[in-house]
C-alpha positions as CSV (number, residue, x, y, z in Angstrom):
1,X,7.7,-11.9,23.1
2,X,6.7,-10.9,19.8
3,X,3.5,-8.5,18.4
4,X,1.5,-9.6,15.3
5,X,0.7,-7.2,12.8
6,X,-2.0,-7.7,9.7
7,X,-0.7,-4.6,7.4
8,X,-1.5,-3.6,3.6
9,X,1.3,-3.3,1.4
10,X,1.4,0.2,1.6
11,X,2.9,0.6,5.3
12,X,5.6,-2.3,4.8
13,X,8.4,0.1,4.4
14,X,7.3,1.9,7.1
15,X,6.8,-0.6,9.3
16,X,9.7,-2.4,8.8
17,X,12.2,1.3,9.6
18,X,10.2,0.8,12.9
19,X,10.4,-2.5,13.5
20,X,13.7,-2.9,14.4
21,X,14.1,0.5,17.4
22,X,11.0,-0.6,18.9
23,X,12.1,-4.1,19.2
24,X,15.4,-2.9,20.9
25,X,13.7,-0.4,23.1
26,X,11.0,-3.0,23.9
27,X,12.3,-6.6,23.2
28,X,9.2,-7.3,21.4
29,X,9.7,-8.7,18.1
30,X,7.5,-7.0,15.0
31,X,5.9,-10.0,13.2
32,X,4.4,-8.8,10.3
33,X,2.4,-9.8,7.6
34,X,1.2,-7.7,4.5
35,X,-0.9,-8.3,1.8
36,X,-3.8,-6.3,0.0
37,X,-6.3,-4.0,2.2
38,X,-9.2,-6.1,1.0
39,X,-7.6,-9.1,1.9
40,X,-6.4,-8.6,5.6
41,X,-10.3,-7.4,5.8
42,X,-11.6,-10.9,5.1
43,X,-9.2,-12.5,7.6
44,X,-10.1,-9.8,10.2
45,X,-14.0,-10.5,9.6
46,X,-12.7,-14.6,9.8
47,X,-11.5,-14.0,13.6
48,X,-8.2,-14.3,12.3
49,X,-6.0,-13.7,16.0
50,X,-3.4,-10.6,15.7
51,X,-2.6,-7.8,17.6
52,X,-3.5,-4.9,15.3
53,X,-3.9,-3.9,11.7
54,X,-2.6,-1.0,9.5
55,X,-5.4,-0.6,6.8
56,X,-7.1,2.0,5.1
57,X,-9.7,4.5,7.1
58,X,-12.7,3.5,5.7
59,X,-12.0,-0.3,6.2
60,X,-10.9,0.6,10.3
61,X,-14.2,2.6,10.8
62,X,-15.8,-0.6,9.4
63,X,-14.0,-2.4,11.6
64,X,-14.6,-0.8,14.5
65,X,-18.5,-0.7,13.9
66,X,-18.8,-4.1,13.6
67,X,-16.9,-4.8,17.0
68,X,-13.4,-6.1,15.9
69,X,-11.2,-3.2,16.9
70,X,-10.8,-0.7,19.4
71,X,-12.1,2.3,18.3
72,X,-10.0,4.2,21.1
73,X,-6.8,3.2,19.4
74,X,-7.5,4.1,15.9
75,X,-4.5,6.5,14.7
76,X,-3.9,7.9,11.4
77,X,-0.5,7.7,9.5
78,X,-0.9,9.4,7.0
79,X,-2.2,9.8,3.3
80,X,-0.8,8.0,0.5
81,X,-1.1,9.1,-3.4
82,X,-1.4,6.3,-5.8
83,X,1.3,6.4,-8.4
84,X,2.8,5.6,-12.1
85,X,5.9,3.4,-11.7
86,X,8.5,2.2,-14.0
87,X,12.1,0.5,-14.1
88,X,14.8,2.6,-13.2
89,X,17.0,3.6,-16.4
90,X,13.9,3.2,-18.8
91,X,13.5,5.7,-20.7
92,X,11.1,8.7,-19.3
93,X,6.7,8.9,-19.9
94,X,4.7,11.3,-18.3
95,X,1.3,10.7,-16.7
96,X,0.7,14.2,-15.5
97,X,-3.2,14.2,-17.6
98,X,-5.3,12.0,-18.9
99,X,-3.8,12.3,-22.6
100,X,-0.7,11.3,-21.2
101,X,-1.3,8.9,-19.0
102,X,-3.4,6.7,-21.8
103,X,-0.8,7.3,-24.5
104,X,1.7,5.8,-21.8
105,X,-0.2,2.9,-21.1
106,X,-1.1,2.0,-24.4
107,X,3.0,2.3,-25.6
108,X,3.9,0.1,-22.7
109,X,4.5,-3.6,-22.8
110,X,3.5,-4.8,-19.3
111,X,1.4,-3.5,-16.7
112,X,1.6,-4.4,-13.5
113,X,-1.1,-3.7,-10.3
114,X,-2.2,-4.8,-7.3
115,X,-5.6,-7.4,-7.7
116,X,-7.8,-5.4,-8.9
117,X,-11.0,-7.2,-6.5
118,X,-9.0,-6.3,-3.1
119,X,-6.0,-4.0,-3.4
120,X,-7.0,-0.5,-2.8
121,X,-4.8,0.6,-5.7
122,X,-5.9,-2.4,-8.0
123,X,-9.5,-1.7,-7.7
124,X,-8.3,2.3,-8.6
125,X,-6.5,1.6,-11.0
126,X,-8.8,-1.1,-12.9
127,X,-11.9,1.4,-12.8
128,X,-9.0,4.0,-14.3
129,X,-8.4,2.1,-17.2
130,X,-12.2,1.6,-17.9
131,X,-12.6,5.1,-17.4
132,X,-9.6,5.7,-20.1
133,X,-11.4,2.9,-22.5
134,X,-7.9,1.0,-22.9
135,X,-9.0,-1.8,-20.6
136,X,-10.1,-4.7,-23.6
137,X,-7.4,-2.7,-25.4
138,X,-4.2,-3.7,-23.2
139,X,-5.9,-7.1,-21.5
140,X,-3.0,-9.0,-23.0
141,X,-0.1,-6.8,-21.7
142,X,-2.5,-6.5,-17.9
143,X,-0.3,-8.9,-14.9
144,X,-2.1,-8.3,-12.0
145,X,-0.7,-9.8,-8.6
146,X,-1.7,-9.8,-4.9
147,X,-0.7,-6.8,-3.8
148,X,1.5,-3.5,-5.1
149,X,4.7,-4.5,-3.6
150,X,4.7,-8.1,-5.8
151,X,3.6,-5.9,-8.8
152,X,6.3,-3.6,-9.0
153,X,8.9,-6.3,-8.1
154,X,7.4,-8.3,-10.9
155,X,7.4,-5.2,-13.3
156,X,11.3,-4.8,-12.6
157,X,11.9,-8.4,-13.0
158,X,9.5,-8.4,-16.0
159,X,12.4,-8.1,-19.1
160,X,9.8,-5.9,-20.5
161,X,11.2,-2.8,-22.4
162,X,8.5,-0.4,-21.8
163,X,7.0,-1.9,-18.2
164,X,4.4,0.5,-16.6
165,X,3.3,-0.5,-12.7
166,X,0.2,1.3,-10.6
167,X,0.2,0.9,-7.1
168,X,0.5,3.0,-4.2
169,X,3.3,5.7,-3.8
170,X,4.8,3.7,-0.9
171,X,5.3,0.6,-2.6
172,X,7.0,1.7,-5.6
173,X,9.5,4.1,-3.0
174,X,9.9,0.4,-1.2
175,X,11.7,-1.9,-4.7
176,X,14.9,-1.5,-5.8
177,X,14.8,-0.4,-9.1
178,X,11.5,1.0,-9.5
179,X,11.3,4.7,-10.2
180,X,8.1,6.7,-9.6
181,X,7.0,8.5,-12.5
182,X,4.5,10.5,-10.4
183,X,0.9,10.2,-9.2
184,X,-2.0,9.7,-11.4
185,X,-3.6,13.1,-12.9
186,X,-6.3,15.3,-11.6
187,X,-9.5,13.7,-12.3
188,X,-7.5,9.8,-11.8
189,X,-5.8,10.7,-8.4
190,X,-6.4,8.8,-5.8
191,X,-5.1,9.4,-1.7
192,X,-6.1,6.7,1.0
193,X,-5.7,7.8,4.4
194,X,-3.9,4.7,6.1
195,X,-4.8,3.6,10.2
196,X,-3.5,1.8,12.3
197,X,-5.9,0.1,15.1
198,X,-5.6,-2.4,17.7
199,X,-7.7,-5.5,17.4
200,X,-9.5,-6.8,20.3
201,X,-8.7,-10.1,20.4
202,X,-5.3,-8.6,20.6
203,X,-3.0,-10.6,22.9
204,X,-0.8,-8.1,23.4
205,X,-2.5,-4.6,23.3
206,X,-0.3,-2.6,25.5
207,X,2.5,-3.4,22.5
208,X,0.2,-2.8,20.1
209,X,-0.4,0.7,20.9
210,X,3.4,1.3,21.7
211,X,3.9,0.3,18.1
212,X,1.5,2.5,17.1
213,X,2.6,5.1,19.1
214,X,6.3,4.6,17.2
215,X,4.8,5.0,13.9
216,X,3.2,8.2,14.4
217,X,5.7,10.0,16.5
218,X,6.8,13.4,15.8
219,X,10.3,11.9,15.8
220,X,9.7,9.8,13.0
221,X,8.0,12.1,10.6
222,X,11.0,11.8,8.5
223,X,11.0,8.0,8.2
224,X,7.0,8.2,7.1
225,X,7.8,11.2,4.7
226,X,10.6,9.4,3.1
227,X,8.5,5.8,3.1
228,X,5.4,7.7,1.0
229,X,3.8,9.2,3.5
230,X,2.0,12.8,4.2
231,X,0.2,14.5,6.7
């Protein structure tokens, strides 16, 4: 018996604390799959079979609307800030206005994001560095991959000296050897409000909603606060 799960990056860590106490307490395996918001979207919209998906609010609502998931099951886990990353024992940068946070990206030597077409933080973070007018600037240093989590493992992997990553706060918490520098500044900031919903063409909804139940318990605040999560 096993539940299938179409997640964005940003609840994998999460998710995965879960997975393994509900599977004992049920003896329902968690099968999950993660990739970026705007992806899981399309396969959604493409009657792609699953039991329920963790995505962003906005992209739930839509999904509700248009008849793909129950809109009775639809429960929030929390907010997520999108945040400056780098390599843990690099030296320190600051991001904490916009001066700061443009004179760090143009001194760094890669930068790494989610795709900026269908990653939540991707399509943030690309409109940023317009906003900033360092895009054309930095194109060559710019490594964009399919969602957060592959960005910030490629930025620690990178050999860069002076790697900078962008993605959401719970993907940077989730690598080894990533440190969070801190979320973008006021005016930049960006927190997305993730759901979780069940699907229905679910084939197992009663799970589904267990699950879901387990990742928004009172008892498990802790795990969501120390995965990137707030209330």
């Amino acid at each position: 018996m096993a539940i299938q799960v179409l997640s964005g990056g940003a609840a994998k860590t999460l998710v995965n604390s879960v997975a393994t106490s509900f599977s004992d307490a049920t003896g329902a395996r968690v099968l999950a799959e993660y990739s970026a918001v705007g992806a899981i979207r399309l396969r959604v919209l493409a009657e792609e079979t699953a039991d329920m998906i963790i995505l962003s609010r906005k992209v739930i609502d839509e999904l509700i609307v248009s008849g793909f998931a129950d809109p009775g099951s639809a429960i929030d886990l929390g907010q997520v800030m999108t945040g400056l990353a780098t390599c843990t024992g690099n030296a320190d940068a600051c991001c904490n206005s916009a001066d700061s946070l443009r004179l760090t990206l143009l001194d760094a030597d890669g930068i790494f994001f989610p795709d900026p077409d269908k990653a939540t933080a991707g399509i943030h973070f690309a409109s940023v560095l317009d906003d900033l007018g360092i895009r054309v600037e930095i194109a060559d240093r710019i490594h964009t991959y399919p969602d957060g989590f592959d960005a910030i493992n490629a930025m620690v992997e990178s050999g860069c000296s002076r790697p900078i990553g962008c993605t959401q706060v719970t993907e940077i918490l989730g690598v080894s050897n990533a440190r969070l520098i801190g979320p973008l500044p006021h005016g930049y900031a960006l927190t997305t409000t993730y759901t979780a919903a069940v699907l229905n063409c679910a084939t197992e909804p009663y799970l589904a909603r267990k699950l879901i139940s387990a990742l928004t318990s009172p008892e498990n605040q802790s795990i969501r606060e120390q995965a990137g999560f707030s209330n």
